[in-house]
NUROLUM-482744 format. One line per 2 residues: number of its first residue (from 0); their letters; for each residue x, y, z of C-alpha. Coordinates in steps of 0.02 Angstrom, whole numbers, plus 50000, padded with zeros to 5 digits. Example, Ala and Ser with C-alpha at 12.3 -4.5 7.8 and 13.67 -1.06 7.14 Angstrom:
residues 2
0) as) 50615:49775:50390 ~ 50684:49947:50357
This chain:
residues 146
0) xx) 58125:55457:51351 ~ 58158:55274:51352
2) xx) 58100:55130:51479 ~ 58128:55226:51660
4) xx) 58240:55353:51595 ~ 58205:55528:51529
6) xx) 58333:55642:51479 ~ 58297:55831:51466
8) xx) 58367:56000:51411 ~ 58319:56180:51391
10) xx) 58413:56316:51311 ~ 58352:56500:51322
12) xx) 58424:56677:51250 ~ 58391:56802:51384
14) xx) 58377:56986:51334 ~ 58265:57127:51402
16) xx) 58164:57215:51306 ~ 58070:57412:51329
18) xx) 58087:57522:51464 ~ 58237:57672:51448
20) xx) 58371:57604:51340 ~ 58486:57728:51434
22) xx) 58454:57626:51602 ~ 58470:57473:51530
24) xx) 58615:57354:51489 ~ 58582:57288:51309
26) xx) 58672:57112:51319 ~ 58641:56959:51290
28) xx) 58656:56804:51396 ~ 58633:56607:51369
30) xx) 58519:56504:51531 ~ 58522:56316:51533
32) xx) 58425:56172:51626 ~ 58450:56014:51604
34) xx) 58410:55850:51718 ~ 58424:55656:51672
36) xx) 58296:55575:51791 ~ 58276:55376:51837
38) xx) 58102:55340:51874 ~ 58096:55179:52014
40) xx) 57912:55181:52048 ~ 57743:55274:52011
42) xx) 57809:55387:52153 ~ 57977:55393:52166
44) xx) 58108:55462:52049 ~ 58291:55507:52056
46) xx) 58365:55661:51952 ~ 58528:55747:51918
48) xx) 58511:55929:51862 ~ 58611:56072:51813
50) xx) 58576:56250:51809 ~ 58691:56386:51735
52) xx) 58678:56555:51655 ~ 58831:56623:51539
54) xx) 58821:56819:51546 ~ 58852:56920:51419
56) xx) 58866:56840:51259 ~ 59001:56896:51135
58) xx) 59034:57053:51224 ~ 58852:57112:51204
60) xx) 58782:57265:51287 ~ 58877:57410:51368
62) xx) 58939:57359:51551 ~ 58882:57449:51687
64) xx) 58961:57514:51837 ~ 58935:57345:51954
66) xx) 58982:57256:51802 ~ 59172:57343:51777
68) xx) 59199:57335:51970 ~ 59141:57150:51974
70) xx) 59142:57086:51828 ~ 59009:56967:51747
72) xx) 58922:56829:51848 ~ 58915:56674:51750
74) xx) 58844:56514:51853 ~ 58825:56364:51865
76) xx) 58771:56199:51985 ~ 58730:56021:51980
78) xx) 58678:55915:52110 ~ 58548:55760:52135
80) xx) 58366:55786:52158 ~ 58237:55657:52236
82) xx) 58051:55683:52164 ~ 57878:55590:52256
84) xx) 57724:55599:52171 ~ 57545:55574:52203
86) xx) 57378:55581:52148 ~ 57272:55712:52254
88) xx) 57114:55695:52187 ~ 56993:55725:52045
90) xx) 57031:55879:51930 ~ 56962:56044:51953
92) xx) 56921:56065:51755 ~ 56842:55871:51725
94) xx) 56682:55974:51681 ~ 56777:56057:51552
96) xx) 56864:55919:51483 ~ 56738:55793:51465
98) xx) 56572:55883:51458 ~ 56461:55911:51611
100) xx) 56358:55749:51575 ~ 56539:55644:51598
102) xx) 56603:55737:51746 ~ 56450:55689:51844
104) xx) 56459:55490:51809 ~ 56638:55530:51853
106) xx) 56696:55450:51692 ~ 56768:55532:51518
108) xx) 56773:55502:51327 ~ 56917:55376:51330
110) xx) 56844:55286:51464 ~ 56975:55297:51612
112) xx) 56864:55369:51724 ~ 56888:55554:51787
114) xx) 57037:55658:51751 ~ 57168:55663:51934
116) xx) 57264:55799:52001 ~ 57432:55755:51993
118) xx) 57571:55824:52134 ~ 57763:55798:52127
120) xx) 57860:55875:52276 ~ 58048:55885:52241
122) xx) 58193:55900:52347 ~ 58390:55915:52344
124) xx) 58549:55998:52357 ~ 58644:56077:52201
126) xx) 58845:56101:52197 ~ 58924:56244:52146
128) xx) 59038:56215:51987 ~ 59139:56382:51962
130) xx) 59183:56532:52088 ~ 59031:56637:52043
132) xx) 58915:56513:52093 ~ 58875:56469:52274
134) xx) 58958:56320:52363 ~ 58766:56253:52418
136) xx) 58585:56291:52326 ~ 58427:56208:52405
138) xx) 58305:56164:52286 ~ 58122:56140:52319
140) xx) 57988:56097:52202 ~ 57790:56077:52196
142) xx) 57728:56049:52035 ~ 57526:56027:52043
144) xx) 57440:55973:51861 ~ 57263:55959:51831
């Protein structure tokens, strides 16, 4: 993060685990999210994200039936996303937080008064980057944090 700008990525190993081994390709694959946002305002903020999943790592796993008629489905998009944001209110677990005593004069221990629910709605439209990926995704968000 630095000024209005926050840059963000997440990496992730995906293999299942349990259930019949027999059933059950063993492989390997590699997810990734990543989005570089410009915040203009306490409420609005502009984002470009990317998605993708790479399937089967190293040749990992045995392939299926689906999997040697179609092959492996590696994806990936990117696209703009617009993000609003709001306060909605005082937080659900203020009593928690600050004791009962500073929930009820609506203030807590650091003196900001009481603890807000926070609300971010996204919205936009992620491109497809390779032939395995759709053209079009529409992506939605509601994030709610108290």
């Amino acid at each position: 993060e630095s000024g209005t700008w926050t840059a963000t990525t997440n990496l992730t190993l995906v293999h299942f685990f349990g259930g019949d081994s027999e059933e059950r390709d063993e492989k390997w694959d590699f997810f990734y999210a990543s989005q570089l946002m410009y915040k203009f305002s306490d409420t609005w903020t502009l984002a470009v994200e990317a998605y993708g999943t790479v399937d089967r790592l190293g040749n990992t796993g045995t392939r299926g039936e689906s999997s040697l008629l179609f092959g492996d489905f590696d994806q990936h998009r990117l696209g703009p996303i617009v993000y609003y944001a709001f306060k909605a209110g005082p937080s659900p677990l203020e009593g928690l937080r600050g004791g009962e005593k500073a929930a009820a004069n609506g203030d807590d221990d650091d003196g900001e008064g009481p603890e807000q629910v926070a609300v971010s709605i996204g919205a936009g439209l992620l491109f497809g980057l390779n032939e395995n990926t759709p053209d079009t995704t529409l992506k939605r968000s509601v994030e709610v944090e108290f």
